[in-house]
N, C-alpha and C positions, 0 to 999 in steps of 0.2 A: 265549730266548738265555741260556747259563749266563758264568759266570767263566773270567777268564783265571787261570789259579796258576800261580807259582813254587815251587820244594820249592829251599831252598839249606842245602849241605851233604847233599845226598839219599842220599852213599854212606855216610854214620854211621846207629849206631844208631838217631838218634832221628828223623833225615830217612827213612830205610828203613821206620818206623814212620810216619812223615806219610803218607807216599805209600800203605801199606797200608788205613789206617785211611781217608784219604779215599778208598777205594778201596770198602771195605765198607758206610762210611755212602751210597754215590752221590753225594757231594756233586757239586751240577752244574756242571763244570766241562766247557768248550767244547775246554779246552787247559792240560794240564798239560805242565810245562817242569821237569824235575832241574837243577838246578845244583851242582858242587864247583868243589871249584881244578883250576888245571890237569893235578895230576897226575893226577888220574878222567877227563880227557875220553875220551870213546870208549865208557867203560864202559856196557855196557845193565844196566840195573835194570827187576825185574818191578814192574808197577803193580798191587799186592795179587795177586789170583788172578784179574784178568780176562782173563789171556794176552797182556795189553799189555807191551810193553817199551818205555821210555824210555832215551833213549841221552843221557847226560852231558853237558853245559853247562859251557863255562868260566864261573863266574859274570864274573872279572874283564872280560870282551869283551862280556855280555850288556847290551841295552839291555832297560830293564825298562818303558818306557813302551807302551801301552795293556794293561798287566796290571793285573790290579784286586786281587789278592791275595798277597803273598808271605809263605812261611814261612818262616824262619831257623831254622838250629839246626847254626851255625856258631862259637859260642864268639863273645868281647866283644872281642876286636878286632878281627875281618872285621868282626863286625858295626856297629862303629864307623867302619871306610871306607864299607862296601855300604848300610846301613839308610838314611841319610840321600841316599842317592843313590837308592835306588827310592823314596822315601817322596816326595821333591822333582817324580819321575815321575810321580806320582799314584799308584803301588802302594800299598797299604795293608802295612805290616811287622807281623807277629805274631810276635814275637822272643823266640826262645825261652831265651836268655842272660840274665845278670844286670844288663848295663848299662845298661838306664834302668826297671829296676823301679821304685826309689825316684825317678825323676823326677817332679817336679808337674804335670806336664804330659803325662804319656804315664799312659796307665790301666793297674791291674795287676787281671786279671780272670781270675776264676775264676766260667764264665755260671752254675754253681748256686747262686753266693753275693752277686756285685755286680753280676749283668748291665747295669745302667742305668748305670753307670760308665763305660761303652763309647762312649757318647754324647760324652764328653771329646776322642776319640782324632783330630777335626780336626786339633787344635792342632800337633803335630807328624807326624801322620798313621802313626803308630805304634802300635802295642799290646802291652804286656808277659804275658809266659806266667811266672808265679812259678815258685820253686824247687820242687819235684819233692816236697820232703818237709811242705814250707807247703802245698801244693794239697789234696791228699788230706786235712791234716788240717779244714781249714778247711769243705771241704765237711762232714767229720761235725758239724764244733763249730757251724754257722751256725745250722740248724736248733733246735737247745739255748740256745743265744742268743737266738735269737728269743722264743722260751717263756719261758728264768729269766733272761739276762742275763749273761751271763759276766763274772768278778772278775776270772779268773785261771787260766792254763793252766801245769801243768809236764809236759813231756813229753821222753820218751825216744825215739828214734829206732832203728830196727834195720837200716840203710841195704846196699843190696845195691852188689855191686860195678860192676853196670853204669852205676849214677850215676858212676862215674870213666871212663866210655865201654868201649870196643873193649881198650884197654891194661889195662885193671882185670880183664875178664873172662878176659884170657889168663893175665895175673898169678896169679890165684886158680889155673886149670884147671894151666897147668906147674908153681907150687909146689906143690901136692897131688898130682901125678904125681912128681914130683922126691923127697916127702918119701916116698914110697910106697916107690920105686927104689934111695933113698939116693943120692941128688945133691943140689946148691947148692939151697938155696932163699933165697938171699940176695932182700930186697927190694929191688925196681926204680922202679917206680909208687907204692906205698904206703910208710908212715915204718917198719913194720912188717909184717912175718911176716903175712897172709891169712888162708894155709891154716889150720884148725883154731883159728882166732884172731877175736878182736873187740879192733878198735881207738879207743878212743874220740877219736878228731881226723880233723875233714873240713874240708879247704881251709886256710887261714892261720890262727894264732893272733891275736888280738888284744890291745890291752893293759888289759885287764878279766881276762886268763884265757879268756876265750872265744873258741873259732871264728867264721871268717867264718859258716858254714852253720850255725851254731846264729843269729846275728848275724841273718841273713836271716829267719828262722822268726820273728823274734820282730818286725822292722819289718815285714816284708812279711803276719803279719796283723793287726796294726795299721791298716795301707794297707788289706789287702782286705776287714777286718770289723769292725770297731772301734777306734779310737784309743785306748779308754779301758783295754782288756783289757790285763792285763799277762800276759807268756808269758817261760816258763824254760824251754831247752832243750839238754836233753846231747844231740850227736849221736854216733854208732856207727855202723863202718861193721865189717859181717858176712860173714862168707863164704857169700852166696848170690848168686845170678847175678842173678836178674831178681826185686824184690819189694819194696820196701819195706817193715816194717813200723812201727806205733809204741804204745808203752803209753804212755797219755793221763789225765792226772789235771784233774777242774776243776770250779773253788768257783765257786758263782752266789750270785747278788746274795739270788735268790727261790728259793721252797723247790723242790727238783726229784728225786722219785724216781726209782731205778732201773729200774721197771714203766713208768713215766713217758716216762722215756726212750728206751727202747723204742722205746715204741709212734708217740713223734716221729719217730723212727729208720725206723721198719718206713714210715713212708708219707712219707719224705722225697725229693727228686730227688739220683740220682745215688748212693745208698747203698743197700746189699744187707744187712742185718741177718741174723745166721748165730749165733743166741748161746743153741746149747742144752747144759742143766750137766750134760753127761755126756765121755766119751770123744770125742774128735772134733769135739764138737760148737761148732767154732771155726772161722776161717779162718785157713791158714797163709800163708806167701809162694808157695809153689810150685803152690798152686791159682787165686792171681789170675792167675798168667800167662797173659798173652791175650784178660783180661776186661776191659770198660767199665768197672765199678763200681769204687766204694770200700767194702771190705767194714769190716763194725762187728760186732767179737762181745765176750765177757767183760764187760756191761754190769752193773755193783755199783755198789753204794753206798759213798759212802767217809766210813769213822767218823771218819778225822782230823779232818773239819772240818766248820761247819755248812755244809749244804747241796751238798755235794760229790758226784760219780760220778766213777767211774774205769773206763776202757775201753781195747778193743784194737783198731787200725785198721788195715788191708794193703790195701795197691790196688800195682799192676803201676806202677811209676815211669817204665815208658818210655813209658806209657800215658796214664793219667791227670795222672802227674808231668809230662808232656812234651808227646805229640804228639797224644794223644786232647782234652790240653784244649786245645792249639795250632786243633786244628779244628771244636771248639766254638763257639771265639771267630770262627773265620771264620764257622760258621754264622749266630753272633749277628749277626756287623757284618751279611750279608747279608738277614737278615731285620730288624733294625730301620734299617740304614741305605742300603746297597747295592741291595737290589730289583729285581737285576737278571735273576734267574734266572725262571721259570715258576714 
């Protein structure tokens, strides 16, 4: 007997990606259910490439009791009327939004780095999916951690525009057609110009100087990997559609080579090591797209400081960042807690 799922918000980006992705992995599900607002109802959506189509759910009319699974990736205010109402139904929530990442009581998991964390997720029957540009990096740094111990992380973010959804992606494609043609390219979605531009601010400023989404990167791996690390982070957001990347600098406690690194790297879960010193011999944003991994290349040693490396990291943000680790976590709960399937 497999799982009951929910996908809510199935007609965005990163719900469209749920439904693919559990679609490729088989996860066993008896019944899968789309949910948006009401304005989607009616819509069919394909279920990956199995020829299946799901036809859209109001989520606001759905009763969620005897589902054992639901996804979110509705944004922090649905989610703040809907989560607590399937959660209360016995649905388990893997939430893909920011609002109870930092909660003590709900787990923020990323399964190649805290899976036992997950054990937590009674308490409010909830589970949080970290932000998009914390996920990826965390899987490369956990592994290196493990080895030397990390001091200290400073990292720069290269953030694609699909992290600001469906609105961000058109933004980019029409100002870049716009500046080609000699039309408006005034910005709509972002604080600035896209097209041919890099913006350094994502999400609200703080009053430190810093962004929320830098703000996140730095509690939330704390949450997922160590309290102790301390992490600095510019984010940037680039005109590329689907990719994240980020240049990652970090001082360990213990002595940790380049070579070293590696070779942690090349047999780590969940990392694709692509790091040869010639032409090419890198990953860009435009070749994760569509990949599971979190790619790791430009592995050096850094003379600033004792014991330092500095690296490059991309992984596919609707992926990894979102919905591939969204269904991670479901596989985890069901294999340590759940047990329901064959």
């Amino acid at each position: 007997m497999g799982y009951r799922v929910a996908v809510a918000g199935a007609t965005g980006n990163v719900g469209r990606e749920m439904l693919n992705i559990l679609a490729e992995r088989e996860f066993p599900a008896d019944e899968i259910v789309a949910l948006a607002s009401s304005r989607s109802i009616g819509t069919e959506i394909e279920y990956g490439e199995t020829g299946r189509k799901l036809k859209v759910k109001n989520i606001e009319h759905f009763d969620p009791a005897g589902f054992d699974i639901a996804l979110f990736a509705i944004g922090s205010e649905a989610t703040k009327v809907y989560a607590p109402k399937f959660a209360a139904a016995g649905c388990t929530v893997i939430d893909n939004s920011s609002l109870y990442r930092m909660d003590p009581d709900v787990p923020l998991i990323v399964p190649e780095v805290n899976p036992e964390a997950i054990d937590g997720y009674r308490a409010k029957n909830i589970i949080a999916n970290p932000n998009c540009s914390t996920a990826q990096m965390v899987v490369a740094l956990k592994p290196l951690h493990d080895a030397a111990t990390i001091k200290r992380v400073v990292v720069s973010t290269y953030q694609s525009v699909s992290g600001a959804g469906k609105s961000g992606m058109d933004e980019l494609f029409e100002q870049s057609r716009n500046i080609f043609v000699g039309d408006s390219n005034e910005p709509v979605k972002f604080t600035k110009q896209i097209a041919f531009n890099v913006i350094p601010h994502i999400d609200v400023f703080l009053e430190d100087g810093s962004t929320k989404e830098e703000w996140k990167m730095v509690v939330e791996t704390k949450k997922i990997m160590d309290p102790k690390v301390k992490v600095n982070a510019t984010c940037v957001r680039v005109p590329v559609f689907v990719g994240h990347a980020e240049s990652i600098n970090v001082e360990f406690e213990n002595e940790l080579s380049a070579e070293e690194a590696q070779n942690i790297l090349r047999e780590a879960p969940g990392i694709m090591l692509v790091d040869k010193r010639e032409d090419g011999g890198y990953v860009t944003p435009v070749e994760c797209v569509g990949e599971y991994a979190t790619f790791v290349s430009r592995v050096r040693d850094d003379p600033t400081v004792d014991n330092g490396i500095a690296l490059w990291c991309v992984s596919d943000n609707l992926r990894k960042g979102a919905a591939l680790n969204a269904v991670q976590i479901a596989e985890l709960l069901g294999r340590r807690h759940l047990q329901k399937a064959d």
